[in-house]
PLY file of the C-alpha trace (Angstrom):
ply
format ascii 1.0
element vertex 328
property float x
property float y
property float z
element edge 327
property int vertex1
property int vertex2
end_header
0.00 0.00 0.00
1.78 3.39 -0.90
0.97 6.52 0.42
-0.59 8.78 -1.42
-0.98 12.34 -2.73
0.00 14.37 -5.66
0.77 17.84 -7.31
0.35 19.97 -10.35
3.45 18.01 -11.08
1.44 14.90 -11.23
3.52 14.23 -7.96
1.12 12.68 -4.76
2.54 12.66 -1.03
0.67 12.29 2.67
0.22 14.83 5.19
2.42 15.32 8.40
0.46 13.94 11.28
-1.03 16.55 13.17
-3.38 16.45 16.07
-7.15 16.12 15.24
-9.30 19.27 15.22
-12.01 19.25 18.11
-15.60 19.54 17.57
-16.54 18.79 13.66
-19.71 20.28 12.59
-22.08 18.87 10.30
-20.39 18.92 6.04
-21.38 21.94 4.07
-22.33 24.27 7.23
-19.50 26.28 6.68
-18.17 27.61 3.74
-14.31 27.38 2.78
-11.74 29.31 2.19
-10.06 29.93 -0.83
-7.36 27.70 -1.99
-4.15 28.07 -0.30
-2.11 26.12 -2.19
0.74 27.51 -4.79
0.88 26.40 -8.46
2.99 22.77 -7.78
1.58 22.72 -4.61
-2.46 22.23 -4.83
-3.65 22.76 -1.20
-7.77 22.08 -1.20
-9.33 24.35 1.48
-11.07 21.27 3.47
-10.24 20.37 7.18
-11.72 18.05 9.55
-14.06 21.05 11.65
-15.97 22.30 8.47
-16.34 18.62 6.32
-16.30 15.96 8.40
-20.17 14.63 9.33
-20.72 14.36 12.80
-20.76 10.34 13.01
-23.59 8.34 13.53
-23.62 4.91 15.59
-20.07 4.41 16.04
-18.28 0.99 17.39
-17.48 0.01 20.53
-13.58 0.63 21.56
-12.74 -2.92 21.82
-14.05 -3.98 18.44
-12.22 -0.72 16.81
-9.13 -1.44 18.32
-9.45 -5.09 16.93
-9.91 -3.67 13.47
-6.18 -1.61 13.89
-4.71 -4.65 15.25
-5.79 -6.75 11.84
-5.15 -3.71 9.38
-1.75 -3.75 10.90
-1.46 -7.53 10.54
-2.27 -7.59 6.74
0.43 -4.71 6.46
2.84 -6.88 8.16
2.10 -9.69 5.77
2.08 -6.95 2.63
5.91 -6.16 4.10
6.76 -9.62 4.36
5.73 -10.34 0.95
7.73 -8.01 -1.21
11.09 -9.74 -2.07
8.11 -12.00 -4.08
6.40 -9.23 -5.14
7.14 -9.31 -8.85
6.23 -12.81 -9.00
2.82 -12.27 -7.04
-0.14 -12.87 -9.51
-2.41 -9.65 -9.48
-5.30 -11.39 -8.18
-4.06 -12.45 -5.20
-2.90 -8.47 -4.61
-6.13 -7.04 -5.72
-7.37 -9.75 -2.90
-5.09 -8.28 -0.37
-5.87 -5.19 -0.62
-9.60 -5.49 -0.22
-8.65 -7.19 2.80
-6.95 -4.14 3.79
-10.16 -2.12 3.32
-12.57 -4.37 4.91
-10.51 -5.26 7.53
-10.62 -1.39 8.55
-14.50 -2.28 8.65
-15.71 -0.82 5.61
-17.60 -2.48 2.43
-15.95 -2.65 -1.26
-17.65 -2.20 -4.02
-16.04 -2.04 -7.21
-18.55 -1.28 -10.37
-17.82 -0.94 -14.14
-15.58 -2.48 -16.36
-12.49 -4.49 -15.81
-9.27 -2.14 -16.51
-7.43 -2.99 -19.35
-4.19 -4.74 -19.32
-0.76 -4.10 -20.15
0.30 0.14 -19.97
-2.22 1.60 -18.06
-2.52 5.47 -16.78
-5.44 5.06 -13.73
-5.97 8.69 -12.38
-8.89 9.23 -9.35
-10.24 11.59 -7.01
-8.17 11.91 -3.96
-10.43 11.30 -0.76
-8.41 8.84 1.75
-5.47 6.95 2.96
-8.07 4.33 1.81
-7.88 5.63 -1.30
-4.78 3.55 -2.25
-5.60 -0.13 -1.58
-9.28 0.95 -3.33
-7.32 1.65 -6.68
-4.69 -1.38 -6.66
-8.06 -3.85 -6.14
-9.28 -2.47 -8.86
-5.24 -2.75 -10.83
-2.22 -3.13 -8.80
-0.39 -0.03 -10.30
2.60 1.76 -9.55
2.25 4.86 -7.48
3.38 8.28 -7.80
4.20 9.27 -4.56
6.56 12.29 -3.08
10.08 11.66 -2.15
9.45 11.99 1.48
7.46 9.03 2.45
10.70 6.94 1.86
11.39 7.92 5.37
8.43 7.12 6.71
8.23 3.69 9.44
5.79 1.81 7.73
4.21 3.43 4.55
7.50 4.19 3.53
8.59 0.67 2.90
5.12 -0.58 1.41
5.47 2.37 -0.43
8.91 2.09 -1.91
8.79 -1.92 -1.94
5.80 -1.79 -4.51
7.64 -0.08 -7.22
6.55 4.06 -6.48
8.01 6.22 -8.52
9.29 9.09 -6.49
8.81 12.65 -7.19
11.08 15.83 -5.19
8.22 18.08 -4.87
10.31 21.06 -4.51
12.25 20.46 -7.66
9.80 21.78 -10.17
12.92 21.28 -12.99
12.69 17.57 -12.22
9.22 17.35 -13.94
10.04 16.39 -17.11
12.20 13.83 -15.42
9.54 12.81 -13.38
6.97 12.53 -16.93
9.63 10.99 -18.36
10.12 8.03 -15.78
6.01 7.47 -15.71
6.50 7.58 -19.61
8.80 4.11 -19.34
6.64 2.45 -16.87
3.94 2.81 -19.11
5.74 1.83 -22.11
6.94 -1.67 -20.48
3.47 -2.11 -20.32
3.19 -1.66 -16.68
0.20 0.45 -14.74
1.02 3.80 -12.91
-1.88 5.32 -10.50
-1.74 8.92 -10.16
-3.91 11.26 -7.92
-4.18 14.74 -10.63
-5.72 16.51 -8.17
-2.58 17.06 -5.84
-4.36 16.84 -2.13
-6.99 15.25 -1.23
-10.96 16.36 -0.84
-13.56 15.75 1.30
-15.74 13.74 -0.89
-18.23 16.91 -1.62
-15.97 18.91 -3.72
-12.98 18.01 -6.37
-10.17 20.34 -7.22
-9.12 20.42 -11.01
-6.92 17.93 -12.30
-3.14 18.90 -13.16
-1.49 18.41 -16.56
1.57 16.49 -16.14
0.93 13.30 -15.98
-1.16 12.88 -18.70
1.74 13.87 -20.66
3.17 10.55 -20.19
0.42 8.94 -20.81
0.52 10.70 -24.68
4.12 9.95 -25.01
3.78 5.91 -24.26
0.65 6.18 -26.33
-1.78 4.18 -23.65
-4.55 4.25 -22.29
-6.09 6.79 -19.45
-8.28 5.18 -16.66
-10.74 6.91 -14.96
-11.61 5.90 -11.62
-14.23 7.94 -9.43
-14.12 6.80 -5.44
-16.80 7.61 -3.57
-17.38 6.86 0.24
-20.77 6.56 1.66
-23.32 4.85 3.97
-24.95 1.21 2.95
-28.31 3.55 3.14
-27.01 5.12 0.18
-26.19 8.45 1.60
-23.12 10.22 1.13
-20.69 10.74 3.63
-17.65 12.23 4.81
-15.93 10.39 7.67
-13.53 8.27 5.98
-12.06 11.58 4.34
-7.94 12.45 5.35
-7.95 16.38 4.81
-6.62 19.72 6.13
-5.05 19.18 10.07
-6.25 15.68 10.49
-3.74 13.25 11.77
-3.23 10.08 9.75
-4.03 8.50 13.33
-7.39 10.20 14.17
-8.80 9.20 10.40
-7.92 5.81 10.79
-9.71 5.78 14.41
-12.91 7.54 12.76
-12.87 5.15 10.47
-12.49 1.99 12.31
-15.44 3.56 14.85
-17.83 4.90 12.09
-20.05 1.65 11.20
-21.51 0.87 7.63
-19.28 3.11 5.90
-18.96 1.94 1.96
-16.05 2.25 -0.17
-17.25 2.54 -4.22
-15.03 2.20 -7.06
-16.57 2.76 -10.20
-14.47 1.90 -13.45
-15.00 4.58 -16.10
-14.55 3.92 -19.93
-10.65 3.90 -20.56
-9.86 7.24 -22.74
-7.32 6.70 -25.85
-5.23 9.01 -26.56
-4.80 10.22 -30.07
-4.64 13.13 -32.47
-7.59 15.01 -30.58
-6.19 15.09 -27.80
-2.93 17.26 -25.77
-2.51 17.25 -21.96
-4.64 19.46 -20.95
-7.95 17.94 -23.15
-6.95 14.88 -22.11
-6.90 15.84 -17.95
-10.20 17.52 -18.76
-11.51 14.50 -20.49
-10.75 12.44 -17.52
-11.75 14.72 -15.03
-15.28 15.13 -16.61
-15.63 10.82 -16.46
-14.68 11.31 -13.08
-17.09 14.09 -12.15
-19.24 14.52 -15.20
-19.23 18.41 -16.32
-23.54 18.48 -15.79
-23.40 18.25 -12.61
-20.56 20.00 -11.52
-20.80 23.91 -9.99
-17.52 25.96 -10.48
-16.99 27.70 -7.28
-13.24 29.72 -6.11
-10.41 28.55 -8.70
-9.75 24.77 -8.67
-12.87 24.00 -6.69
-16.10 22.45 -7.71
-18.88 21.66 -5.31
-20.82 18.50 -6.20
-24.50 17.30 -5.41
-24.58 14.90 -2.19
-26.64 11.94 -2.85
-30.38 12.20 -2.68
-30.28 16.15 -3.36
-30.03 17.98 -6.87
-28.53 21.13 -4.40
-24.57 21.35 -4.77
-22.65 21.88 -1.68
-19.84 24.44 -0.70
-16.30 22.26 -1.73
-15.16 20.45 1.38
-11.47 21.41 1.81
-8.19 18.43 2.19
-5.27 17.61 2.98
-2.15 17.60 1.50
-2.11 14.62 -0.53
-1.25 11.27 0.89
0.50 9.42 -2.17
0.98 9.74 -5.79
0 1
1 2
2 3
3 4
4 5
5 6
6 7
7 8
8 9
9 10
10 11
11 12
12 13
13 14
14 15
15 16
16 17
17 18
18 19
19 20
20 21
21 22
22 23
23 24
24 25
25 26
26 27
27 28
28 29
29 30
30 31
31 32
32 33
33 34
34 35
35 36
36 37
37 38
38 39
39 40
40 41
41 42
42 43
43 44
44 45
45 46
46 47
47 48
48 49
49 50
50 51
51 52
52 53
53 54
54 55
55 56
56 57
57 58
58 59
59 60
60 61
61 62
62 63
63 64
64 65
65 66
66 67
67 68
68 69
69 70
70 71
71 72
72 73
73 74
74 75
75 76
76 77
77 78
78 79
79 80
80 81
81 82
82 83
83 84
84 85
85 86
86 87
87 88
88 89
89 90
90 91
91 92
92 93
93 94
94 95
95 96
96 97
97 98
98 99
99 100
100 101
101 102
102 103
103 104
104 105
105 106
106 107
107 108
108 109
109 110
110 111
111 112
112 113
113 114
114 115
115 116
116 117
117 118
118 119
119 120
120 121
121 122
122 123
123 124
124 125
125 126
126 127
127 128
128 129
129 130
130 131
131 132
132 133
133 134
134 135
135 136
136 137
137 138
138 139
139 140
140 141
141 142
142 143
143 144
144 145
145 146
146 147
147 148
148 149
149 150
150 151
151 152
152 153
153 154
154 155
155 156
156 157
157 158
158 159
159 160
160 161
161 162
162 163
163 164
164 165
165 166
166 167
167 168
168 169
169 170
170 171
171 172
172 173
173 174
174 175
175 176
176 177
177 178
178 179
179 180
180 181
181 182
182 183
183 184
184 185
185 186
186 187
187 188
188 189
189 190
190 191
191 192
192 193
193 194
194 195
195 196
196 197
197 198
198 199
199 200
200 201
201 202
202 203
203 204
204 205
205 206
206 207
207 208
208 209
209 210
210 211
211 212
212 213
213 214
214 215
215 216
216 217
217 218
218 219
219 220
220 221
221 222
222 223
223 224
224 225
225 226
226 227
227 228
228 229
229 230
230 231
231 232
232 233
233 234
234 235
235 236
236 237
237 238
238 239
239 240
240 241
241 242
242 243
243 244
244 245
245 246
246 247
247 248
248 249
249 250
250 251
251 252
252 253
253 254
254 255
255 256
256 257
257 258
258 259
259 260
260 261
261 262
262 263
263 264
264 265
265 266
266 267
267 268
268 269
269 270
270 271
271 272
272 273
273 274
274 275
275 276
276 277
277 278
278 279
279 280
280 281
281 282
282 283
283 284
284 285
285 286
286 287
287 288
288 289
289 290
290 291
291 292
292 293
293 294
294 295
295 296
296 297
297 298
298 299
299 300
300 301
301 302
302 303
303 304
304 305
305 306
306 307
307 308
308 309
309 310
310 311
311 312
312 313
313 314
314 315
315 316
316 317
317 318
318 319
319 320
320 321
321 322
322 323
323 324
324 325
325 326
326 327
């Protein structure tokens, strides 16, 4: 599982833990700021106070703690497994990381068509730290993550053991390095996940989706794979409690997530886009960012932000600010 998060650059990288925010009010009560991020570093304007729901039946402490303890096992096991990891068929992986996601105590459901084979650009929404074994059950991929999370205790090895491609976030002249390196990957015919946005949202709102990567994409001449993640209630109602934004500490989303109870996990496979004459980078990121969030129903609000409908209303919401993004 590889951390996740990613810039203008195309690059993705998690948040520095900080200590939860106190006393979350209901999503979409508050409206957000303005986007405080710089050009190669997209910043969305959610945090935990203004976009997280208030949770509803939550588990008892015991069982919650039990779900850590076996999300922690299965990363012990993903550790132990990588000197195999190139020989590890990709079903038993996409198996894996389901595991990872259920065993967190949250439902999977993965809609829409298989993803393609061979070189493979999959580009998503950016939501969660869940966000990451979601996408690889869908294709194990190679992430695009930021150079830092090499250091990290845990993530950093699962991160750097499954192939990442790192990206120096702070070298904007290593881009076309960076575009380059996803360019091979691709070509060899292997997948690469990105996150365009650069941070992650709350689930109510999408920031636009950066260039760069794409460009690779156009160079090895493959496919783009739209993926749209959505996390909900098994009612069907949306909801915001397994979002990682703005101060929230990788910690206290993991705990609201192992608490909150029927939380669902959606992956919905859009129609691959080919690349071809049409198209340049930036159609191309628009083109996938509509399959993602289609255009109709989208209302532009302050620069990169877009407030979308929540299930069960045709009334848009204020964009829920995030947090820096958590891998690549």
């Amino acid at each position: 599982m590889a951390a996740m998060s990613t810039t203008s650059l195309g690059a993705v990288g998690v948040p520095a833990a900080i200590a939860p925010a106190a006393g979350v009010p209901a999503a979409g009560t508050t409206s957000h700021a303005a986007d405080a991020g710089t050009l190669w570093r997209p910043s969305a304007p959610c945090t935990p106070r203004i976009c997280i729901d208030a949770t509803g039946p939550a588990r008892a402490v015991p069982l919650a703690a039990l779900r850590i303890v076996a999300v922690l096992f299965l990363l012990v096991v993903g550790c132990a497994a990588m000197p195999f990891g190139g020989r590890i068929p990709a079903g038993p992986v996409r198996r894996w990381c389901r595991w990872v996601v259920r065993a967190a105590g949250v439902r999977v459901r993965i809609v829409g068509p298989a993803a393609p084979e061979g070189g493979l650009l999959l580009v998503a929404n950016h939501v969660s730290w869940l966000d990451i074994p979601l996408l690889a059950a869908v294709r194990p991929a190679r992430m695009l993550a930021k150079s830092e999370i090499r250091d990290w205790p845990v993530a950093g090895r699962l991160t750097a053991g499954s192939g990442a491609l790192f990206i120096d976030r702070d070298r904007i002249r290593a881009l076309p390095e960076t575009v380059a390196r996803i360019a091979d990957a691709l070509r060899a015919g292997q997948a690469v996940t990105v996150f365009p946005e650069g941070s992650t949202w709350c689930g109510r709102a999408q920031g636009s989706f950066r260039r760069a990567a794409f460009q690779a994409a156009l160079d090895a001449g493959v496919p783009v794979q739209p993926v749209r993640l959505h996390y909900g209630l098994a009612s069907g109602a949306s909801g915001t409690a397994a979002a990682f934004v703005g101060d929230d500490s990788l910690l206290a989303s993991v705990w609201r997530v192992v608490r909150a109870r029927e939380l669902v996990a959606e992956a919905e496979v859009m129609e691959p886009i080919v690349p071809g004459g049409r198209f340049d980078r930036r159609s191309l990121a628009e083109a996938a960012e509509a399959s993602v969030l289609p255009q109709e129903r989208l209302v532009r609000v302050p620069r990169q932000h877009r407030a979308v409908p929540v299930t069960g209303t045709d009334q848009p919401v204020s964009p829920a600010p995030s947090r820096e993004p958590l891998t690549a």
